[in-house]
N, C-alpha and C positions, 0 to 999 in steps of 0.2 A: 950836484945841485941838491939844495935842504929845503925842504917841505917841511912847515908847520900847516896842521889844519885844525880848524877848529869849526865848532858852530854843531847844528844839528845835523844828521845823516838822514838822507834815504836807504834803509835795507841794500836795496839794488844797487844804490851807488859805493855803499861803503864795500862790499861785496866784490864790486868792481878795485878798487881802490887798492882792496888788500891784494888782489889777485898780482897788481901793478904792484905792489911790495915788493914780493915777490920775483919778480922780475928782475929786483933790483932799485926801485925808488924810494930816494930815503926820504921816510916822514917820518915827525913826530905829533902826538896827539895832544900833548902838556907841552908847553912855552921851558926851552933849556935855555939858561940867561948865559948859562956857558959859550952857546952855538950862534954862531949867526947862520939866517936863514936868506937863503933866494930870493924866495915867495912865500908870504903867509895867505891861506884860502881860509874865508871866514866864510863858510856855506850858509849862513840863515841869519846874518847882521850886519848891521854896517858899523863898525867902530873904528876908532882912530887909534893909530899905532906909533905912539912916539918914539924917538929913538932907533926906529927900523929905518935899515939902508936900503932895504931890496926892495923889492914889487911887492903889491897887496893882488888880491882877485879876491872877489865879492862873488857867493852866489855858490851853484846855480838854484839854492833854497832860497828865493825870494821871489816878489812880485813882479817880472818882467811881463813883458816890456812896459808896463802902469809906473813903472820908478821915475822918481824926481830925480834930476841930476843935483840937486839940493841937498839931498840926503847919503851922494857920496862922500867920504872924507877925499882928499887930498885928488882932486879929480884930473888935476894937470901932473899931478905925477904918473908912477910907473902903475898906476891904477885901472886894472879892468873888471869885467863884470863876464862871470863864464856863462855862459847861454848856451852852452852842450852842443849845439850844432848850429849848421851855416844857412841853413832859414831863417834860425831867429836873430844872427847878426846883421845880417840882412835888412831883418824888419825893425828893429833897434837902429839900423843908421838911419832908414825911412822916419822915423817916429821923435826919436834920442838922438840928434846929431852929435851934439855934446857929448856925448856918454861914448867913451872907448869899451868894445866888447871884443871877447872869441870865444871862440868854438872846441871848447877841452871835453872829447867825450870821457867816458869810467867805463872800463873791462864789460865785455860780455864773458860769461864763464862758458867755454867753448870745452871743456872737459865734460860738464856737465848736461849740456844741451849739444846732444849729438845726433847725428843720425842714426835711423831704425829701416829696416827693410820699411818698404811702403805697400805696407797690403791693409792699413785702415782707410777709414773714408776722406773725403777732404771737410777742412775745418773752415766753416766760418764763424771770424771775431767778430763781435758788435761792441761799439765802444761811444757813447756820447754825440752821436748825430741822432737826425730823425728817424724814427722808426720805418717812414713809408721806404728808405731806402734801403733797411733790409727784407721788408716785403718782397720789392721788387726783383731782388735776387732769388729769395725764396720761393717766387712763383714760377721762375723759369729753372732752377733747380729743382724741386720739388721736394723729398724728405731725405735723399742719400747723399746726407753729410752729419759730421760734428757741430754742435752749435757752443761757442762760447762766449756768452754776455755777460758782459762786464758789470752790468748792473746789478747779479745775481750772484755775480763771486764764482772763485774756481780754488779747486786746491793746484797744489805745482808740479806734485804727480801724475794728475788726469792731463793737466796741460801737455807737460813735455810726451807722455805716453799718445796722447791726440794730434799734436805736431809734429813730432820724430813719425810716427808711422803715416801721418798724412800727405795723399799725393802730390796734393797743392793747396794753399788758402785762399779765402779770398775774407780782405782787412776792409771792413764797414768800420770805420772809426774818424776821430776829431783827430787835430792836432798832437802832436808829442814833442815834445824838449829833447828827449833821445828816444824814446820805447822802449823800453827792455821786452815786453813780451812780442812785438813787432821782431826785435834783431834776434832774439832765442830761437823763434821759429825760423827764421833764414839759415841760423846754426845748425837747426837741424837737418839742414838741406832741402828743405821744404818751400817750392817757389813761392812767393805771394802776388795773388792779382788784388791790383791798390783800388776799390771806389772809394777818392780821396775827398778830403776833406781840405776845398781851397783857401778859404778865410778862416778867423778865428772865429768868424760868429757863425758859423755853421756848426759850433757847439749847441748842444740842444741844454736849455738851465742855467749859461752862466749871463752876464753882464756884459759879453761884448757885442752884444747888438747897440747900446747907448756909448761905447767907447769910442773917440775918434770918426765920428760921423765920416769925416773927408776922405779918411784912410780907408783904402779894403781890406789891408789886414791879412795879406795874403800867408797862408800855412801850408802844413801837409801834415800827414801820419805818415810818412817814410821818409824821417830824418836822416837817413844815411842809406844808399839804395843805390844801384845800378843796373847794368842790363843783365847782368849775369841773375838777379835777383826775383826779374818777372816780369811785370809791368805795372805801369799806373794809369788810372783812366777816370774819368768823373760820372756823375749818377745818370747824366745823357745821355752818355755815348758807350754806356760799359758793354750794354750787349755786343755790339759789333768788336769792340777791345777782347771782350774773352775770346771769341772765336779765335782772333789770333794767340792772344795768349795759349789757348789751349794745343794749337797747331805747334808752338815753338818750345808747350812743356820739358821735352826731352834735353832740349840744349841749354835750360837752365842752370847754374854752378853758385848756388846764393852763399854754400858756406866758405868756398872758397871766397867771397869778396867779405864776411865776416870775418876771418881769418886774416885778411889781410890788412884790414879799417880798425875791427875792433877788439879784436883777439889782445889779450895781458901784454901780451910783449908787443902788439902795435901800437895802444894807447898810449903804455909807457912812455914809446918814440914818439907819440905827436906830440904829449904835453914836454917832453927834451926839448925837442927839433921848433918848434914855436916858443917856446918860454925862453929858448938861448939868443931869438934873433930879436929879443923885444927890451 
């Protein structure tokens, strides 16, 4: 199967991408008029591709789920829009009926985010919610942990040295497309307890308190997760949720369910195993 991509990159993603190279998936960056291609991914536009026999995918560098189905080209064709995970396809059929989506995630580098003995503190993220609900953690933890906020910036040293060696996290954060610093820290075998974030307007700063009044707009920050990986709980109920979480810490296994989801040579198989049956 031929990959052409084009468009803008995220770091994280192209990262991922190549790791899938790798693996074995063949893409090209420049248009070969020699080759015929699968699927062309234009990540950050929407343009029309004449002459192409295969699939298009759109994304996942644009404005979902706010997109017109007006501004796809060729919408009744082999035409999708990648939304990284199965949240936002979800909420794209809610919203976009029109609009065909999946769920193509990009590599986590699991060489690179590993685990460390755990003898530093446990880390809490903050990331684009309100601030009273890191307080509220704060107060009942009190000063022994890591703190990393988003708002203030981090280098990727301190992070992966702060997650690889921490016992557990706990993720104060908005929505995510995929995470990449959410799935690194699972790589590093590091469990996470989730106070999620259920709507999209539970972003603190953006525009979607006035979006879709009718809709809730339901989300999460732990776009790809299961039980091996921790738990998830909301800003009401987290107290009583840690206690168990913290009971059942030991039999946590979060890098084996990265390894198995999003590891180089699992992506690779989803974007195969999905793009062949479509």
């Amino acid at each position: 199967m031929n990959f052409l991509f084009e468009g803008w990159f995220h770091p994280k993603n192209r990262i991922g991408l190549d790791l899938m190279i790798r693996e074995g998936m063949k893409v090209d960056f420049i248009h070969d008029s020699g080759k015929k291609y699968d699927w062309i991914i234009n990540l950050s536009e929407f343009k029309t591709y004449q002459g192409h026999s295969g699939g298009v995918i759109y994304g996942p560098h644009l404005l979902f789920p706010t997109i017109n189905s007006s501004q796809i080209p060729n919408l009744d064709g082999r035409t999708y829009c990648n939304l990284l995970s199965k949240w936002l396809v979800d909420l794209n059929e809610d919203i976009n009926p029109g609009i065909k989506s999946l769920a193509l995630p990009f590599a986590v580098d699991t060489d690179r985010f590993t685990p460390s003995e755990k003898t530093g503190k446990p880390v809490i993220y903050f990331k684009g919610v309100r601030e009273e609900w890191l307080n509220s953690v704060i107060g009942i933890l009190g000063s022994d942990f890591t703190m990393i906020d988003h708002r203030k910036g981090y280098g990727e040293d301190y992070f992966i040295n702060s997650v690889s060696e921490a016992p557990f996290a706990i993720w104060i954060g908005r929505h995510e497309s995929q995470g990449f610093a959410f799935q690194e820290t699972l790589s590093c075998n590091t469990p996470i307890f989730v106070v999620d974030a259920k709507s999209l307007r539970d972003e603190v700063g953006s525009s979607w308190g006035n979006f879709l009044p009718g809709h809730k707009l339901q989300s999460t920050a732990a776009s790809y997760f299961d039980d091996r990986c921790g738990m998830i709980s909301e800003i009401h109920r987290w107290h009583t949720d840690f206690l168990e979480f913290m009971d059942n810490l030991p039999k946590y296994k979060p890098r084996e369910f990265i390894v198995e989801n999003l590891s180089p040579k699992a992506c690779y198989k989803t974007w195969i195993d999905k793009l062949s049956n479509l």
